[in-house]
N, CA, C and O atoms as a Maestro MAE file, in Angstrom:
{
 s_m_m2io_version
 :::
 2.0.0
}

f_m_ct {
 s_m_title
 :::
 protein
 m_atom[180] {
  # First column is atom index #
  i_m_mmod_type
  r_m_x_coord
  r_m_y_coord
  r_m_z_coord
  i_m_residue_number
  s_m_chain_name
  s_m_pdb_residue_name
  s_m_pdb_atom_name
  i_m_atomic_number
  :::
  1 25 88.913 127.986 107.381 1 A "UNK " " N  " 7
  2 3 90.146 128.686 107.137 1 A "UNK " " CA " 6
  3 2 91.033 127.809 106.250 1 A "UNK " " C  " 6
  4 15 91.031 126.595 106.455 1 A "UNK " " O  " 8
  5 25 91.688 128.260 105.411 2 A "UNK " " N  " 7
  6 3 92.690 127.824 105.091 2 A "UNK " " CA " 6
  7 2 93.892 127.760 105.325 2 A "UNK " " C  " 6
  8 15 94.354 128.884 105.521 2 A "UNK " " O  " 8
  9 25 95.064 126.478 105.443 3 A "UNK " " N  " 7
  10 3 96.179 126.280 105.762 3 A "UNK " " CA " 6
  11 2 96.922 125.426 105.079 3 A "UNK " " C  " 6
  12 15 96.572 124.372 104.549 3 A "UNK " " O  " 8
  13 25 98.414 126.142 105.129 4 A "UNK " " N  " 7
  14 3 99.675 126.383 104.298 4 A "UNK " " CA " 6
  15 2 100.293 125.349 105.037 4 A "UNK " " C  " 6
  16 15 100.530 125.654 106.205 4 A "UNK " " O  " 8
  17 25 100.655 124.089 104.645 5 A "UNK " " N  " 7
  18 3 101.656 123.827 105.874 5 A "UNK " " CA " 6
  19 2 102.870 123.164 105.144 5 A "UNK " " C  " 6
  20 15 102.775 122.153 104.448 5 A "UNK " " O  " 8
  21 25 104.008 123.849 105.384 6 A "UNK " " N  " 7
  22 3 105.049 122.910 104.604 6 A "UNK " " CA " 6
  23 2 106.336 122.190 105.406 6 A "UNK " " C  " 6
  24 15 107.006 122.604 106.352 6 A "UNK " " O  " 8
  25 25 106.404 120.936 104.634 7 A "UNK " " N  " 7
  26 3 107.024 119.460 105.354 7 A "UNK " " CA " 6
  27 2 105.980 119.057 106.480 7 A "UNK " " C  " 6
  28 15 106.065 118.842 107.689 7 A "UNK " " O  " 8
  29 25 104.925 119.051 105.514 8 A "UNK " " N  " 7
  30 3 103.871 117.804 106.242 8 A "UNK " " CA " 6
  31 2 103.413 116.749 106.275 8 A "UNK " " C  " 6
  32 15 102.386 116.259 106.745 8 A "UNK " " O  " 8
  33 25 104.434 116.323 105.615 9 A "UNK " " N  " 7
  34 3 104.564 114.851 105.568 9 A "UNK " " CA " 6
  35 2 105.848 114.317 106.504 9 A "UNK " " C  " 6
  36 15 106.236 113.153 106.398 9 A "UNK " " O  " 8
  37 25 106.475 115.262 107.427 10 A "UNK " " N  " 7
  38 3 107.324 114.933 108.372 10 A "UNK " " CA " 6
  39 2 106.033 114.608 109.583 10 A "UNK " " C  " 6
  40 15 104.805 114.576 109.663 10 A "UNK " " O  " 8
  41 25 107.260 114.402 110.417 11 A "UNK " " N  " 7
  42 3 106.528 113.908 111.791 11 A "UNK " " CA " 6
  43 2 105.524 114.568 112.169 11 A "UNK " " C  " 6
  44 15 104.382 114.114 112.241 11 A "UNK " " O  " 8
  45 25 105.991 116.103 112.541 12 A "UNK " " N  " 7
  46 3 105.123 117.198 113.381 12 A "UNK " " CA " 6
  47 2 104.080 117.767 112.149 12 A "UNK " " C  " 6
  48 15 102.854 117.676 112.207 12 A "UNK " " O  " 8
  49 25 104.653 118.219 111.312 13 A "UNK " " N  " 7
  50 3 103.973 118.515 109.634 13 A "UNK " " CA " 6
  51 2 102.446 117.667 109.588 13 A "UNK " " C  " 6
  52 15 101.363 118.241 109.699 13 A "UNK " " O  " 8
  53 25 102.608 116.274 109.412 14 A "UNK " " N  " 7
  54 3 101.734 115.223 109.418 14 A "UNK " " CA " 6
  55 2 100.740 115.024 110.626 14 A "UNK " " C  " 6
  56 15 99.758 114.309 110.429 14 A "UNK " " O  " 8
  57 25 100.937 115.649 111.954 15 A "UNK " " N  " 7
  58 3 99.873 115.631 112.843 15 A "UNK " " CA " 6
  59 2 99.093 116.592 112.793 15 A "UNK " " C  " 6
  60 15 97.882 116.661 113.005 15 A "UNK " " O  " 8
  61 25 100.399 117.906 112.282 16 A "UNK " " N  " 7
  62 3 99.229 119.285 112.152 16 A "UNK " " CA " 6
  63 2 98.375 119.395 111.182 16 A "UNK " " C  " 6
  64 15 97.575 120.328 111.251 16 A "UNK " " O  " 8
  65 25 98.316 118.381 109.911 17 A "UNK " " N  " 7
  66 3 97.183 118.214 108.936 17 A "UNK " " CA " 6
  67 2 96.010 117.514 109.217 17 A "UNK " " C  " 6
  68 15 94.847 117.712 108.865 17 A "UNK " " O  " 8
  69 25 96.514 116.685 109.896 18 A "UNK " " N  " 7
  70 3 95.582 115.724 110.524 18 A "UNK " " CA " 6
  71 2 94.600 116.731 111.649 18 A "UNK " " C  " 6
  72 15 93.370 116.676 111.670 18 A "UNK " " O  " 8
  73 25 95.161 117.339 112.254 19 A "UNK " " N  " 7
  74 3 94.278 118.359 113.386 19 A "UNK " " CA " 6
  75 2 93.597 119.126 112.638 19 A "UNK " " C  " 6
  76 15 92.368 119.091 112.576 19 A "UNK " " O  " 8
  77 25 94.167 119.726 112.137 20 A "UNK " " N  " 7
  78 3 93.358 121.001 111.262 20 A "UNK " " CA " 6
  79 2 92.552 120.581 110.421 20 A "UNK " " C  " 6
  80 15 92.044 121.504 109.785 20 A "UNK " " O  " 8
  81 25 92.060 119.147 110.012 21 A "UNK " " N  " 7
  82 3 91.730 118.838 108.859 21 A "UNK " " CA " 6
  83 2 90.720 118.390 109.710 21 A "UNK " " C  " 6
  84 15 89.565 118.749 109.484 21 A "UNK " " O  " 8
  85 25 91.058 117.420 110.963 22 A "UNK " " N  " 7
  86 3 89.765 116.836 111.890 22 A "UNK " " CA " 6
  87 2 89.158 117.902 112.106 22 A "UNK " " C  " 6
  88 15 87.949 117.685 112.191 22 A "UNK " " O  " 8
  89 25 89.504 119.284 112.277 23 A "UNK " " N  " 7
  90 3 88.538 120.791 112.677 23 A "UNK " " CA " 6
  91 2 87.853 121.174 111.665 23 A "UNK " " C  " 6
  92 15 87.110 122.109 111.966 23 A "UNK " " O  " 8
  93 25 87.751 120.702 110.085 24 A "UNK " " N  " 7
  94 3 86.980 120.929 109.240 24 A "UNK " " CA " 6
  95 2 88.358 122.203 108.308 24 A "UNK " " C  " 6
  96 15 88.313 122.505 107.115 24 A "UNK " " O  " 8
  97 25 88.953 122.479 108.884 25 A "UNK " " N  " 7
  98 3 89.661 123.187 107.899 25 A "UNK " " CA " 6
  99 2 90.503 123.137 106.717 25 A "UNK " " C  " 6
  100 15 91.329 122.225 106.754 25 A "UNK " " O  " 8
  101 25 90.521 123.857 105.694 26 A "UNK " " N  " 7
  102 3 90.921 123.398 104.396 26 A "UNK " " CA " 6
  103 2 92.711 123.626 104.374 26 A "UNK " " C  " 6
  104 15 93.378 124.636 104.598 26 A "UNK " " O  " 8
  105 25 93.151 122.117 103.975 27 A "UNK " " N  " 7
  106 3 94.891 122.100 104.146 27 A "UNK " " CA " 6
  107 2 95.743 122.080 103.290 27 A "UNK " " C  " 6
  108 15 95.626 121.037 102.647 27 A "UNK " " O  " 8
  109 25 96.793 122.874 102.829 28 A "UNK " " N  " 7
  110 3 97.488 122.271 101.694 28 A "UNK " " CA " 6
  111 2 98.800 121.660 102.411 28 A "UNK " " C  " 6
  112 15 99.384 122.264 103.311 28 A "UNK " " O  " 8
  113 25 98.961 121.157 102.215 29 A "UNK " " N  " 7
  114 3 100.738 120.442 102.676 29 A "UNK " " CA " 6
  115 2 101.761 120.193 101.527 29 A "UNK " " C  " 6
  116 15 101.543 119.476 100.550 29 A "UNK " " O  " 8
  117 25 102.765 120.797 101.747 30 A "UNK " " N  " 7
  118 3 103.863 121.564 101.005 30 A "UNK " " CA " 6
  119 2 104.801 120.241 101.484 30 A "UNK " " C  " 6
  120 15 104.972 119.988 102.676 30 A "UNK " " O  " 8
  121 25 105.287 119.568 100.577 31 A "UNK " " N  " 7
  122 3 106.465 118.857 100.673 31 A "UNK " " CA " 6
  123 2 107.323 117.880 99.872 31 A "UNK " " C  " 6
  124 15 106.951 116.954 99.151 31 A "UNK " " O  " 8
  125 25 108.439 118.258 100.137 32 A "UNK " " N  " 7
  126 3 109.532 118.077 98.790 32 A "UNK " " CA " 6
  127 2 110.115 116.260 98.785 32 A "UNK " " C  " 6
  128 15 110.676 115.613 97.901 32 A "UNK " " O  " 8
  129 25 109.664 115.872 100.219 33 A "UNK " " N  " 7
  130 3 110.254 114.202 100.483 33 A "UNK " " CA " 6
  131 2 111.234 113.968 100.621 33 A "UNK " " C  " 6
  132 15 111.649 112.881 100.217 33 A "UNK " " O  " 8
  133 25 111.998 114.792 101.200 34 A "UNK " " N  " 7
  134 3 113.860 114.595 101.212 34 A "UNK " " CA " 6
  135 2 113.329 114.002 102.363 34 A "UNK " " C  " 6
  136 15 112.919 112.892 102.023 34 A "UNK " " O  " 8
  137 25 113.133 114.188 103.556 35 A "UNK " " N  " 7
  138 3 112.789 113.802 104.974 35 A "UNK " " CA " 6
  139 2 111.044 113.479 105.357 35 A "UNK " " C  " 6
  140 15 110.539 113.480 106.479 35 A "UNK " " O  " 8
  141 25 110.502 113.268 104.301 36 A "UNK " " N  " 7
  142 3 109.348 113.638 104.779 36 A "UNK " " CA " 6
  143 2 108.512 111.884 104.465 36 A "UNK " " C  " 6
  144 15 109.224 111.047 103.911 36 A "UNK " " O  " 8
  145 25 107.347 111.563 104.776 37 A "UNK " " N  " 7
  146 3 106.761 110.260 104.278 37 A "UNK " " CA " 6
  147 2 105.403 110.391 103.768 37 A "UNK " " C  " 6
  148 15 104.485 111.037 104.275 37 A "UNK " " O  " 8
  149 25 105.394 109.872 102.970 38 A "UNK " " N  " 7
  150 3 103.985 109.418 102.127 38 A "UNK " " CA " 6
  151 2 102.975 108.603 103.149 38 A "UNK " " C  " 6
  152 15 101.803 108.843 102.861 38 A "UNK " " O  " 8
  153 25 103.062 108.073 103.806 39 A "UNK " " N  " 7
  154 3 102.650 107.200 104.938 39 A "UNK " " CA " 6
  155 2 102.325 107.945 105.678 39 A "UNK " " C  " 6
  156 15 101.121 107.711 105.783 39 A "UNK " " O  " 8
  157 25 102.640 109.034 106.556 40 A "UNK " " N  " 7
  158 3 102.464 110.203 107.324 40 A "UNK " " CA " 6
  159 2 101.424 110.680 106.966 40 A "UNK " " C  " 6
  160 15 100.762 111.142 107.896 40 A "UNK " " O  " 8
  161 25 100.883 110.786 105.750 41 A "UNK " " N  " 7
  162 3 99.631 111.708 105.294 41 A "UNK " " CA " 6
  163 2 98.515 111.048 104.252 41 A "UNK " " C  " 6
  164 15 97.525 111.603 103.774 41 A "UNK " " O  " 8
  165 25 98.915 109.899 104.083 42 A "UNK " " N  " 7
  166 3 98.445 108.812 102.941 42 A "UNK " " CA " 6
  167 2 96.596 109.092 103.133 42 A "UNK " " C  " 6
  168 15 95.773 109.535 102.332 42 A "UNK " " O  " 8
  169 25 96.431 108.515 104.824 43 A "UNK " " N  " 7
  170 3 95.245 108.795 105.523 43 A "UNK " " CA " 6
  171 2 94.310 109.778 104.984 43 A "UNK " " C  " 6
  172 15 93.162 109.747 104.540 43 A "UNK " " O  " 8
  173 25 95.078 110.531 105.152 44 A "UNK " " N  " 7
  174 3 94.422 112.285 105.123 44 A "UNK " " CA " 6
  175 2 93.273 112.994 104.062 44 A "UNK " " C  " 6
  176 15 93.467 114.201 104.208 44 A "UNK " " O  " 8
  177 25 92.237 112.824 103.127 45 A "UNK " " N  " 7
  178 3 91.628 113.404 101.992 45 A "UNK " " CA " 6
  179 2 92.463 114.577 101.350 45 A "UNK " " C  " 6
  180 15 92.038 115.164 100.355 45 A "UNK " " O  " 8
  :::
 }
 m_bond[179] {
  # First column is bond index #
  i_m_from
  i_m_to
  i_m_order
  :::
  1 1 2 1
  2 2 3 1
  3 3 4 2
  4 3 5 1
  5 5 6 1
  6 6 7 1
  7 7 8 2
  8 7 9 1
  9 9 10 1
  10 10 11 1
  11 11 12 2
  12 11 13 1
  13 13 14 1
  14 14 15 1
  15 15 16 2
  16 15 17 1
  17 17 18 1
  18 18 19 1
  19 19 20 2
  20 19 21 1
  21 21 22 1
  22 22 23 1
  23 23 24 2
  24 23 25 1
  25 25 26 1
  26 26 27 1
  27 27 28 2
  28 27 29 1
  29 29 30 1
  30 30 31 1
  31 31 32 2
  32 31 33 1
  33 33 34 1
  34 34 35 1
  35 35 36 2
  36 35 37 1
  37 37 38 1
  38 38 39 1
  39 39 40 2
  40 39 41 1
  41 41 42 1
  42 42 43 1
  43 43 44 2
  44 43 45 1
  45 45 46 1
  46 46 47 1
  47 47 48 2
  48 47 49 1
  49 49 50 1
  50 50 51 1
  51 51 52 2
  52 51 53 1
  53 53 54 1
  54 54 55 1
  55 55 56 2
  56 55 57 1
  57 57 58 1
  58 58 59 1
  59 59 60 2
  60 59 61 1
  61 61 62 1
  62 62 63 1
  63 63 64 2
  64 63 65 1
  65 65 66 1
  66 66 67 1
  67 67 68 2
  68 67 69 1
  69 69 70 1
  70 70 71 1
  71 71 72 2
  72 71 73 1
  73 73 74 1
  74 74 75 1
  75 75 76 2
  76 75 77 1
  77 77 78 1
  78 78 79 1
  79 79 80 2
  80 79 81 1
  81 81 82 1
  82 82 83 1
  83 83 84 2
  84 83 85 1
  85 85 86 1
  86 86 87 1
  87 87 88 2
  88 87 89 1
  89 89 90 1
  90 90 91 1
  91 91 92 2
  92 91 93 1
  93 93 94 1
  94 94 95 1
  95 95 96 2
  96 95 97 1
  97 97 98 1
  98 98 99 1
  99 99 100 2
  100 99 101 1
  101 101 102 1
  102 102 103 1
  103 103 104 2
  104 103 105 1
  105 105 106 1
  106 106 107 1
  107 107 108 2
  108 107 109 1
  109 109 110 1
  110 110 111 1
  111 111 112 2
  112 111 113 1
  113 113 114 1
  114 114 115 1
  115 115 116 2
  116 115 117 1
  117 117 118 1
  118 118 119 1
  119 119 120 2
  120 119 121 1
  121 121 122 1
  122 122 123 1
  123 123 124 2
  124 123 125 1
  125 125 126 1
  126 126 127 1
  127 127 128 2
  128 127 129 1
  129 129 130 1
  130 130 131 1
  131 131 132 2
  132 131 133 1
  133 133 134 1
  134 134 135 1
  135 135 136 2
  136 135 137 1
  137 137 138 1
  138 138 139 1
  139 139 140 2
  140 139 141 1
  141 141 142 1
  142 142 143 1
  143 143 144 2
  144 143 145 1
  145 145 146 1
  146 146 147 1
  147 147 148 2
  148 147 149 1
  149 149 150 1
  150 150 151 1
  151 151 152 2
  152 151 153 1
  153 153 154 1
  154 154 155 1
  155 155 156 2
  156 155 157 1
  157 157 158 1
  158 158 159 1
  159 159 160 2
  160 159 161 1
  161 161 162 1
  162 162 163 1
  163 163 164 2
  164 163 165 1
  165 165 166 1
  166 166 167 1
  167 167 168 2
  168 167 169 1
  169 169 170 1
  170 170 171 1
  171 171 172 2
  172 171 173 1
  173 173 174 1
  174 174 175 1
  175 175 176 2
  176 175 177 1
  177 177 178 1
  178 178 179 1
  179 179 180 2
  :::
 }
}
């Protein structure tokens, strides 16, 4: 499946990529960086 997720590079944003992504599913993460971190998702493919 594919998933939309935006400000995922915030706290909660950044775990739900990480889950969905450990389930094999395909992620985009939407985020602008006013609040959000590069570090949070750096990990991630």
């Amino acid at each position: 499946m594919k998933i939309l997720i935006t400000g995922g590079a915030g706290f909660i944003g950044s775990h739900l990529c990480e889950k969905y992504t450990k389930e094999g599913h395909t992620v985009i993460c939407l985020d602008n960086f006013m609040s959000g971190d590069l570090m949070n998702i750096r990990h991630l493919p």
